[in-house]
C-alpha positions in Angstrom: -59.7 43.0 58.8 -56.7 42.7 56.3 -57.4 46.6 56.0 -57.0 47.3 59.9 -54.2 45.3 60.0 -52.3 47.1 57.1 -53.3 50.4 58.7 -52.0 49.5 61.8 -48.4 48.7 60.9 -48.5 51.4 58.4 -49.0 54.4 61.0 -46.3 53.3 63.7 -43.7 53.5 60.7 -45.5 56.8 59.4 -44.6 58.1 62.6 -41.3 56.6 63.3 -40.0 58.6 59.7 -41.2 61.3 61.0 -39.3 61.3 64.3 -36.0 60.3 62.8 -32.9 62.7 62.8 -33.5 65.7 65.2 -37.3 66.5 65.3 -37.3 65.0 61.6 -34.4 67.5 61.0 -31.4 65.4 59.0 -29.2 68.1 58.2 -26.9 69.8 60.7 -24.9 72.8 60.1 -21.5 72.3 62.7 -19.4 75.6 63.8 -16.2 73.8 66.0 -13.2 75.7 67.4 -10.5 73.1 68.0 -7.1 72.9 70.1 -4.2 70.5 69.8 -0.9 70.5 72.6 2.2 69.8 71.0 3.3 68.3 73.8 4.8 65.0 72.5 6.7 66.7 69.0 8.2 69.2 72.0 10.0 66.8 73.7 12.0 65.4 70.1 12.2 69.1 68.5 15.7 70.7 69.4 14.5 74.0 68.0 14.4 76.2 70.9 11.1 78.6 70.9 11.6 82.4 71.6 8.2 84.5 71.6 7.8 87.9 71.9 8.6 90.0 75.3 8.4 93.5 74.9 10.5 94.7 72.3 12.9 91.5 72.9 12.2 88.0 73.1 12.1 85.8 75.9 12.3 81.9 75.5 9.1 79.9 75.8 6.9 76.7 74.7 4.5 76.3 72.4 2.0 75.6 74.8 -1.8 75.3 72.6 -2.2 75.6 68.4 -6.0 76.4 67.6 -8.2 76.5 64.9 -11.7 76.8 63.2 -13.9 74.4 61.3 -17.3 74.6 59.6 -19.4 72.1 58.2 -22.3 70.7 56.8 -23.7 67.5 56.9 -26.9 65.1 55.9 -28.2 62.2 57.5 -29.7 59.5 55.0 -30.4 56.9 57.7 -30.4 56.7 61.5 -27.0 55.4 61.1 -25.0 57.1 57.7 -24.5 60.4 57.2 -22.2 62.0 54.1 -20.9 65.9 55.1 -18.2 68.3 53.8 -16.3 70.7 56.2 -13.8 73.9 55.7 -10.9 74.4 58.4 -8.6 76.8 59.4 -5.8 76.2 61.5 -3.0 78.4 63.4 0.1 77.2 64.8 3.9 78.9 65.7 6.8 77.1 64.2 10.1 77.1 66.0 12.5 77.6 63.4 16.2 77.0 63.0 18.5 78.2 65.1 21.6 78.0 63.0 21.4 79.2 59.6 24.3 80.4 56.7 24.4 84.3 57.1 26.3 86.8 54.6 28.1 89.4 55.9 31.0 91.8 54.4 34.3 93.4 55.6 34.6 96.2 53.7 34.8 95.4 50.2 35.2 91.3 50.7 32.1 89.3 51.6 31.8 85.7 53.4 29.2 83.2 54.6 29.1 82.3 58.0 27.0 79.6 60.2 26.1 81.4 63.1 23.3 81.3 65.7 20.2 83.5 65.3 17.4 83.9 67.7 14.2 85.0 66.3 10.4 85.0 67.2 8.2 82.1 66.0 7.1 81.6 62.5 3.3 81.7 62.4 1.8 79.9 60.0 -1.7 78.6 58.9 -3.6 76.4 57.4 -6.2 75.8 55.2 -8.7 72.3 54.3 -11.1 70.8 52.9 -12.6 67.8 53.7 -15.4 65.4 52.3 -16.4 63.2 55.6 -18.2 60.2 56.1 -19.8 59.4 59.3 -21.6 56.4 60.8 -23.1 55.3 64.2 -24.5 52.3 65.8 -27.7 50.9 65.3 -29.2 52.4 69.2 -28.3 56.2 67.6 -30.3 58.6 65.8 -27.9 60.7 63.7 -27.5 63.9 63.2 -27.3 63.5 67.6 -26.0 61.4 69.4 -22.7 60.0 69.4 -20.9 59.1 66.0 -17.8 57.9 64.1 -16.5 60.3 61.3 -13.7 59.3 59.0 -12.4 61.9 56.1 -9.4 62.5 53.7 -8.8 66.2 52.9 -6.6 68.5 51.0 -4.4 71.4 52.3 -2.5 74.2 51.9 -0.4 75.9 54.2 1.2 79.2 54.3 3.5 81.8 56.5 1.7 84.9 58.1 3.5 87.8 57.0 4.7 90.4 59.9 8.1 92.1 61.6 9.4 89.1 63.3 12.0 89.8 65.7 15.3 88.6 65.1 18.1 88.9 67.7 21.2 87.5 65.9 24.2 86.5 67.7 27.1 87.7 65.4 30.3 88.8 65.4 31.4 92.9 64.6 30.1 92.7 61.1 27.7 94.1 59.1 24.3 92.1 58.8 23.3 91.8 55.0 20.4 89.1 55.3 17.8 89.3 57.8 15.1 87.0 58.3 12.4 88.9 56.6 14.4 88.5 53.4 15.2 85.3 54.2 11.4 84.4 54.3 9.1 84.0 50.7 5.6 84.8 51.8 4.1 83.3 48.6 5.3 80.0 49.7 2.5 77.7 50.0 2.8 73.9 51.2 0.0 71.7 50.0 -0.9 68.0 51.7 -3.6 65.5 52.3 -4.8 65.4 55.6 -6.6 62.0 57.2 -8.2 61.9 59.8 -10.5 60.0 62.4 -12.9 61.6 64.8 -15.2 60.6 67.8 -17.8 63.2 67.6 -20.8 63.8 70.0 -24.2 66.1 69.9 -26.3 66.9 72.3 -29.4 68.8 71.6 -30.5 71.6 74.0 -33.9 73.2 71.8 -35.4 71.6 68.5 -32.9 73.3 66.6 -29.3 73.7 68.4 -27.0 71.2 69.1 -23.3 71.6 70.8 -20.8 69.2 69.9 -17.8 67.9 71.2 -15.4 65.2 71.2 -11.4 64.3 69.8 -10.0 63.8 66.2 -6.6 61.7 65.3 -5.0 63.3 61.9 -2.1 62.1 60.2 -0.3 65.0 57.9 1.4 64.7 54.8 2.9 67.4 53.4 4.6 67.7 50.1 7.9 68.1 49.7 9.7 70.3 47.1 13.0 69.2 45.6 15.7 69.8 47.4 17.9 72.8 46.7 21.4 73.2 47.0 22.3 75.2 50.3 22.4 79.1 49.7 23.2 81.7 52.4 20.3 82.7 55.0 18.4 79.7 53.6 15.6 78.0 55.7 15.0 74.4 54.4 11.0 75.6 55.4 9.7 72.6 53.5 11.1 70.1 56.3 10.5 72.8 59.0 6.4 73.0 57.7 6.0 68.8 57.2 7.5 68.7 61.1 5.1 71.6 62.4 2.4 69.9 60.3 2.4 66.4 62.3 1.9 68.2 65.3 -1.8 68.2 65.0 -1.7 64.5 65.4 -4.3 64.7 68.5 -7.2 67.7 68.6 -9.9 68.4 71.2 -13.1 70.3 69.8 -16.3 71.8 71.3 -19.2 73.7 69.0 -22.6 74.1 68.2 -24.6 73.0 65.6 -28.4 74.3 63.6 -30.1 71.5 62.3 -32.8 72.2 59.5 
């Protein structure tokens, strides 16, 4: 009888290990495209935004920043799971537009703060983020919805191309356009935290779409300051502002879970 007894509670929890996670599957494999509005920042940045019209520009809005993430991650209870994901975002950064030009009258030359319109800066950036993720007790992780919380590092960098610039000068000879102005090797590293609300739903055994929102709050390094030169771009303020834009992301993706 004791026997019996032991076999009977030992199948039911034979079976329930076997049913945990997806179909017994407790590793998921996440592909997300993400979006963010900088609606909010718009409203407080005086910068006005000039994108490309033609073989002009044409004043607009940065209306929708997007991006990439993939990640992995394992389930170790119904309710725990530890993953790891890699990001890429892409945003367009209203610049200045006043900035210290040089310019020369025959053989004498002079600095002058004058206004320059010119195309958006694009810029992008990478992370890398360890992620912890947690449910409640009436979930089944890897589906289902979840909780994710994760610190990450990143590093953020101008897109090299012919911006257009449409300086507003007086009858002297340009010596420092924006592409000079700009040092493509720049890069802008930071730790990124973040807080996400993240939901699966499985449509086979195997694939999963997921979709939900994500808080972040940016920090991004700061060099020291340098002293103001001519056709100089104070980018590390400009970057740390265009950074905290991403404060609120939606995301949609799918997921293979193995």
């Amino acid at each position: 009888m004791r026997y019996l007894l032991a076999l009977l509670i030992f199948i039911p929890s034979l079976c329930f290990s076997q049913n945990t996670g997806l179909y017994g599957k407790k590793t998921i494999l996440e592909v997300q495209g993400h979006g963010s509005w900088p609606i909010v920042s718009g409203w407080f940045n005086s910068n006005t935004f000039y994108k490309k019209q033609g073989s002009g520009l044409a004043e607009g809005r940065n209306i929708f920043d997007s991006g990439v993430r993939i990640g992995v991650m394992h389930a170790f209870s119904n309710q725990i799971g530890l993953g790891i994901e890699y990001g890429l975002e892409y945003q367009n950064m209203a610049a200045e537009d006043f900035i210290d030009l040089s310019f020369s009258t025959g053989s004498f030359e002079y600095t002058e703060f004058v206004e320059m319109r010119h195309e958006a800066i694009n810029l992008n950036t990478f992370t890398i983020m360890p992620k912890f993720e947690f449910s409640s007790r009436s979930n089944l992780l890897p589906i289902g919805l979840s909780h994710q919380l994760g610190v990450g590092y990143t590093s953020t960098r101008m897109i090299e191309k012919d911006y257009i610039v449409n300086p507003i000068l007086p009858s002297d000879s340009l010596i420092t356009p924006l592409n000079t102005i700009l040092d493509y090797t720049d890069r802008w590293s930071g730790v990124t935290v973040m807080y996400q609300i993240n939901m699966r739903t499985p449509i086979t055994e195997m694939i999963v779409i997921s979709y939900g929102l994500r808080y972040n709050a940016n920090f991004v390094r700061r060099f020291p300051i340098q002293p103001n030169q001519p056709g100089q771009l104070d980018m590390d303020l400009l970057v740390k502002e265009k950074r905290n834009e991403t404060f609120f992301q939606l995301h949609v993706g799918a997921a293979f879970a193995f």
